[in-house]
C-alpha positions as CSV (number, residue, x, y, z in Angstrom):
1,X,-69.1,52.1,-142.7
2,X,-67.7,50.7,-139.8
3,X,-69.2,50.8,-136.3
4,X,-66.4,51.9,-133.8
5,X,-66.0,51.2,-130.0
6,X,-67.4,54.2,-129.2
7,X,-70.8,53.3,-131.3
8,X,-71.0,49.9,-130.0
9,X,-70.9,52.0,-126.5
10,X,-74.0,54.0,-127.5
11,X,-75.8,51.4,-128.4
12,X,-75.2,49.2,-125.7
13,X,-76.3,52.8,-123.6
14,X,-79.4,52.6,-125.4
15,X,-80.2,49.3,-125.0
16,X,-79.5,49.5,-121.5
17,X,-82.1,53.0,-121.4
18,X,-85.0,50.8,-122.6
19,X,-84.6,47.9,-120.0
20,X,-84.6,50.5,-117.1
21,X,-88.3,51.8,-118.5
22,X,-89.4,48.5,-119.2
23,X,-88.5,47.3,-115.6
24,X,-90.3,50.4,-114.1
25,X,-93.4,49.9,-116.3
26,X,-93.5,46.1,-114.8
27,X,-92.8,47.9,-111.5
28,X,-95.5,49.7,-111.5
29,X,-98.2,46.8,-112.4
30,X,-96.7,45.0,-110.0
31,X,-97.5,47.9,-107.2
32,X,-100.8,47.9,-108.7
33,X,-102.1,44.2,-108.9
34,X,-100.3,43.9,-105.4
35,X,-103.0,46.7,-104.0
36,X,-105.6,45.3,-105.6
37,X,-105.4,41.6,-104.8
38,X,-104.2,42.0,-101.2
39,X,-106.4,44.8,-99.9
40,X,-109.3,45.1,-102.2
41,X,-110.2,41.2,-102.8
42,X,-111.7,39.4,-99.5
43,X,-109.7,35.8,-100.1
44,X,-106.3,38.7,-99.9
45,X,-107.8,40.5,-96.6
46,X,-108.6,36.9,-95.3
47,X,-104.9,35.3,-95.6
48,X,-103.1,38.7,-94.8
49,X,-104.8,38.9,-91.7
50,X,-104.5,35.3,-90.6
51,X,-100.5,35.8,-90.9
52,X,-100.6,38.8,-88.7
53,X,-102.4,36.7,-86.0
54,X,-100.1,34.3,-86.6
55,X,-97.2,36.2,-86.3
56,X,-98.4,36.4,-82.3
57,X,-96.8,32.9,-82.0
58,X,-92.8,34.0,-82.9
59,X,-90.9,33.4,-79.7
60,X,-89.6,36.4,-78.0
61,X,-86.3,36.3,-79.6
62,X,-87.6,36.7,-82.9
63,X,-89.6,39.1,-82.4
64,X,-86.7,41.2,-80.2
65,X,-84.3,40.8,-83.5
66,X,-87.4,42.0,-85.3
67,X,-87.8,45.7,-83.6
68,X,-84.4,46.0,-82.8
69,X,-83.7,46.4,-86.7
70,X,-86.8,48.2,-87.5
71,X,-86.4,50.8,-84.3
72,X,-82.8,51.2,-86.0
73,X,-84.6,53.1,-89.0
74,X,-85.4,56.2,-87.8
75,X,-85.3,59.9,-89.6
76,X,-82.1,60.6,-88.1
77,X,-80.7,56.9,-89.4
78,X,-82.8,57.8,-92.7
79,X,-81.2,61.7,-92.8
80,X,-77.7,60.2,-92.2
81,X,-78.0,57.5,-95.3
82,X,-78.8,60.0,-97.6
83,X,-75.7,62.4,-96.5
84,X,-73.7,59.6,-96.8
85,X,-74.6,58.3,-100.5
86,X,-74.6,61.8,-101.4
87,X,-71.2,62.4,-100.0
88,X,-69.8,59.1,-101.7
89,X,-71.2,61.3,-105.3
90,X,-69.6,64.1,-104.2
91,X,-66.2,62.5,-103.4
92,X,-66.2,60.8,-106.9
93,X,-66.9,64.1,-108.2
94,X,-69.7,63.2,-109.6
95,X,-72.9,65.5,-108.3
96,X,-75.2,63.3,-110.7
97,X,-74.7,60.4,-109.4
98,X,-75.4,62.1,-105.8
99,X,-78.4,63.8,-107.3
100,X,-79.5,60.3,-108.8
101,X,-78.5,58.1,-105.2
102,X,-80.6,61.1,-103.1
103,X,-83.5,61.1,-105.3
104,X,-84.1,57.7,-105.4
105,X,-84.6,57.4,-101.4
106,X,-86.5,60.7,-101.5
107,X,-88.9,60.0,-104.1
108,X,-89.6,56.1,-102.9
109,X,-90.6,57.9,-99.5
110,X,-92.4,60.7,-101.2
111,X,-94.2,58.3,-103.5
112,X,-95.0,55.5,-100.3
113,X,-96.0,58.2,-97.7
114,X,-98.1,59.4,-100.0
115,X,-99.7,56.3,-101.7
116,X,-100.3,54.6,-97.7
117,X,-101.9,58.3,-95.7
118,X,-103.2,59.9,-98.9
119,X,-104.6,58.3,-101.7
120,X,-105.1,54.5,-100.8
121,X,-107.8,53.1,-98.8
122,X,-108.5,50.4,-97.2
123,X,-112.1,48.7,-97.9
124,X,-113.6,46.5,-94.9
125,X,-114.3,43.1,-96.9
126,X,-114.2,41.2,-93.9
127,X,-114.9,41.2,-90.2
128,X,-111.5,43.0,-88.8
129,X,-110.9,45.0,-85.3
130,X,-108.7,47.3,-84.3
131,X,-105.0,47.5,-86.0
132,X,-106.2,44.9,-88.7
133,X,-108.3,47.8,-90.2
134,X,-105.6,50.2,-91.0
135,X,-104.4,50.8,-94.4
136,X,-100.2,50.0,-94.4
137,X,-99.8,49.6,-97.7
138,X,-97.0,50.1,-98.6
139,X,-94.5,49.7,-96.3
140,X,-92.3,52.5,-95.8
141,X,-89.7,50.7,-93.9
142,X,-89.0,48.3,-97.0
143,X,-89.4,51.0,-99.0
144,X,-86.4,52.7,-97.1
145,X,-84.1,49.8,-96.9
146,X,-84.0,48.7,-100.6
147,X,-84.2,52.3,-101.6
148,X,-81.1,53.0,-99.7
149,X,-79.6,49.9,-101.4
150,X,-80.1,50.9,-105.1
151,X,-78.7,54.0,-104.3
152,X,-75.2,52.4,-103.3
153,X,-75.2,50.4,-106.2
154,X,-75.4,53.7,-108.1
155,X,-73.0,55.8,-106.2
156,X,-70.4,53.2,-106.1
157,X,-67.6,52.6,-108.7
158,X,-68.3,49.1,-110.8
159,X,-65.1,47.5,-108.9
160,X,-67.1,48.4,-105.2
161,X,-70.3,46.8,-106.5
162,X,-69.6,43.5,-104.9
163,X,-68.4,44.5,-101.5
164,X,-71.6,47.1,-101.7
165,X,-74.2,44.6,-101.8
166,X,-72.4,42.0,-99.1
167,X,-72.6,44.7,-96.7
168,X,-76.1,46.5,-97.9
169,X,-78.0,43.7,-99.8
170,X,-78.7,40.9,-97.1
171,X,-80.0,44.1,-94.6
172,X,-82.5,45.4,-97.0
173,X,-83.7,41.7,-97.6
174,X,-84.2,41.2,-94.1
175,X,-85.9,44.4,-93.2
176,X,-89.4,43.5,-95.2
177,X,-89.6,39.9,-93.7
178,X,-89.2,41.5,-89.8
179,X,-91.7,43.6,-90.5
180,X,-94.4,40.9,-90.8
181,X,-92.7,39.5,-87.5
182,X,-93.4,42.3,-86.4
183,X,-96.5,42.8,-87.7
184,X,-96.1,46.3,-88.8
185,X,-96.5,45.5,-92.2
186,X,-98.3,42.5,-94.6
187,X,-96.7,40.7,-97.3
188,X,-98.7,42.8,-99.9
189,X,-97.3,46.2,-98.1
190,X,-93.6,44.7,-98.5
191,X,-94.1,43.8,-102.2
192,X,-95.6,47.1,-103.1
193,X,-92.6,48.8,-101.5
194,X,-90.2,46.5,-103.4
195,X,-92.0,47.7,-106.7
196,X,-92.3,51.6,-105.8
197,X,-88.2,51.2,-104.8
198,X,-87.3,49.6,-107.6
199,X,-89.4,52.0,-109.9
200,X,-87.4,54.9,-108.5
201,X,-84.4,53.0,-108.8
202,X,-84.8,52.4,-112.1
203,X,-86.1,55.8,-113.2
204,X,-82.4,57.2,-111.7
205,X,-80.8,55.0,-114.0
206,X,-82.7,55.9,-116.6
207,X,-81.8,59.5,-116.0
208,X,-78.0,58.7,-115.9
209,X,-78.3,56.4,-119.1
210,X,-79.5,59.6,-121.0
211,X,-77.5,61.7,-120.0
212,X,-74.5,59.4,-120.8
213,X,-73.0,58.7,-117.5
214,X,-72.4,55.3,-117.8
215,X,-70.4,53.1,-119.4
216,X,-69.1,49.7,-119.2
217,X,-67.5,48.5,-116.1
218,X,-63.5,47.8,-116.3
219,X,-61.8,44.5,-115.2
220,X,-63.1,41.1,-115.7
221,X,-65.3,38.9,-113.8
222,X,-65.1,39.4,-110.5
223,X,-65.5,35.5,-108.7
224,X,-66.3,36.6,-105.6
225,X,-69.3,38.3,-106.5
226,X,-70.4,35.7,-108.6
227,X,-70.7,33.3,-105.7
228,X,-72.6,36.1,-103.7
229,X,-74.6,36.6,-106.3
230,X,-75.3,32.6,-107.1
231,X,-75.8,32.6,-103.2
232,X,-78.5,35.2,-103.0
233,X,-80.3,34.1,-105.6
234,X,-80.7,30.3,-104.3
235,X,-81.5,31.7,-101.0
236,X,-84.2,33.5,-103.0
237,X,-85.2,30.8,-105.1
238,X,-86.2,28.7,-102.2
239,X,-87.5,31.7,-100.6
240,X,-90.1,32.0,-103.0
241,X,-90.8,28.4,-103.9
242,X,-91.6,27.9,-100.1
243,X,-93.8,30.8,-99.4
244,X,-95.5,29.5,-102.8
245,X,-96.4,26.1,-101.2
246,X,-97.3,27.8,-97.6
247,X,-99.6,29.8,-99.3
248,X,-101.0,27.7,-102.2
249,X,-102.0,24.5,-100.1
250,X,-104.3,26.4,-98.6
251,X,-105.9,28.0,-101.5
252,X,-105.8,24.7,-103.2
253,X,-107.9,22.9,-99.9
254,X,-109.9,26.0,-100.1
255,X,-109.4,26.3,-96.1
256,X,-111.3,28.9,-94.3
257,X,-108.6,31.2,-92.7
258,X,-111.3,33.8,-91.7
259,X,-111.3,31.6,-88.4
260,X,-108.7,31.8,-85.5
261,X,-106.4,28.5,-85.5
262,X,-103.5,27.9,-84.5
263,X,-101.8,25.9,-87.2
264,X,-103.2,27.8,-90.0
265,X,-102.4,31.4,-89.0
266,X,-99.0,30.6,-88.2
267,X,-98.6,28.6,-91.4
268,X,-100.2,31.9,-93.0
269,X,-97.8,33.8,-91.1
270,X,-94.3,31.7,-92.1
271,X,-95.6,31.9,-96.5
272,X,-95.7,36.0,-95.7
273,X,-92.2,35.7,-94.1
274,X,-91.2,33.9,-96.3
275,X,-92.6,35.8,-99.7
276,X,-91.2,39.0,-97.8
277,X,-87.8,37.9,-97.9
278,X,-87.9,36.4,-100.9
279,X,-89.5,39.0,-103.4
280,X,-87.2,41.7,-102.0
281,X,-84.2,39.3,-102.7
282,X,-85.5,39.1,-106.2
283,X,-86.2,43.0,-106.5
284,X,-82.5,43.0,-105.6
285,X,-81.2,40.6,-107.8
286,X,-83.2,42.3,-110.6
287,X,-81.9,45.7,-110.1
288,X,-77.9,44.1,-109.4
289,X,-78.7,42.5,-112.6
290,X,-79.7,45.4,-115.0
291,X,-76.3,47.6,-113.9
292,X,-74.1,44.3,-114.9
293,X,-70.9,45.5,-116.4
294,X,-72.2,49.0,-116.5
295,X,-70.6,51.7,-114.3
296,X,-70.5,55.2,-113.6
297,X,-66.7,55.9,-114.8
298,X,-68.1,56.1,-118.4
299,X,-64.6,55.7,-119.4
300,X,-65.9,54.3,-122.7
301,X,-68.2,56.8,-124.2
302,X,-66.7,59.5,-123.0
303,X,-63.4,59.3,-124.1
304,X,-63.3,57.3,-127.5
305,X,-60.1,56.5,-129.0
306,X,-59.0,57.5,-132.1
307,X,-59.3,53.9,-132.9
308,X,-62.7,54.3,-132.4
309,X,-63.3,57.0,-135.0
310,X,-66.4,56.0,-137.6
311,X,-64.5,54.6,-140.5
């Protein structure tokens, strides 16, 4: 018997299916050793808090950038987002992929507000005052920016990808680095919100995959992504590899950073900017990565050709 274009199509849909409930399962471990080592371990209470007093020595420029984008965020700005991806559905005429695009900033908002006023405390491990002691895990703001990304790259058509995540991508990266700038959140609340977006993101896809509305993307390799894409990811790369050695020195010297100084707080303070930016590039990437070649036409397992018949 011979396997037609149209079976290869279901497979590939089914391989596809699998990935996006493996990557939510490793999602959600990450949310949960993020929790736990951050906030319920005192070395993670310790570091987190010597970045936030370190983030007191970013000139005033930096930290003007910093609350002009996160003051941009707002319901309104939130409520207008999701009436725009859902419209973008709706125009393509294709209410699942609005449903899909809308759910996926609902539920990661649902899921954060919840988790951070709700259900997760904060234990006092170490000797904290006033804002330090609040539980801000995770952060809602990241949550927001990369869910709204994720739903672009599903509402879009495959040949829009690209252009989607020049103009959407670098904004959602940026938005969980200012908020250690400007110390609304800690690196551990920005990498639980990376790994509760890209759960929902993934759990939409998921949805669509089973459904069968997807399908393979038309048209060949598109260079100009490529090179964003190559771009990102070695802004990324060094991202990480930086905030790595900020961070491990000083867990390698065993320094004390339940101290005030100078040096090491704001050394503490550039590894959590750092990892910020550079885990939610990666939860970017990852996601970009998972819908490559797939699109929402479903030109292909929709509409076999009689070519494609099961011989």
């Amino acid at each position: 018997m011979k396997i037609t274009g149209a079976g290869r199509a279901a497979e590939y849909s089914s391989l596809r299916s699998t990935r996006w409930l493996v990557t939510a399962g490793v999602s959600l471990l990450v949310l949960i050793f993020s929790y736990l080592s951050a906030v319920w371990t005192e070395h993670g209470q310790t570091t987190e808090n010597a970045a936030l007093r370190g983030a007191d020595q970013v000139s005033d420029g930096e930290l003007a950038a910093a609350a002009e984008s996160l003051d941009n965020i707002t319901v309104y700005s939130l409520a207008l987002a999701v009436c725009l991806v859902a419209l973008v559905g709706l125009v393509r005429r294709r209410p699942d992929l609005a449903f899909a695009g809308v759910a996926v900033i609902v539920l990661g908002q649902v899921i954060t507000q919840g988790l951070k006023r709700f259900i997760l405390p904060r234990p006092e491990l170490v000797e904290v005052s006033g804002d330090f002691t609040q539980n801000s895990f995770p952060s809602g703001h990241t949550t927001i920016a990369m869910t709204v990304l994720f739903a672009v790259f599903i509402v879009v058509p495959y040949r829009w990808r690209g252009l989607a995540a020049l103009v959407v991508l670098t904004w959602a990266i940026g938005i969980g680095a200012y908020t250690t700038t400007a110390k609304w959140h800690r690196f551990s609340d920005t990498l639980g919100a990376d790994a509760v977006a890209l759960l929902c993101g993934c759990l939409a896809a998921w949805w669509l995959t089973r459904r069968g509305s997807l399908g393979y993307g038309s048209g060949g390799p598109r260079r100009g992504r490529t090179v964003f894409a190559a771009v990102i990811a070695a802004f990324t790369a060094l991202l990480l590899a930086l905030g790595a050695l900020l961070w491990g020195l000083p867990l390698l010297r065993d320094t004390d950073l339940s101290m005030p100084d100078p040096t090491r707080d704001y050394t503490a303070y550039l590894g959590a900017h750092a990892l910020a930016a550079g885990f939610s590039g990666l939860t970017a990437l990852i996601f970009w990565g998972l819908w490559h070649r797939l699109d929402t036409e479903n030109k292909t397992a929709a509409q076999p050709s009689k070519a494609g018949a099961v011989q």
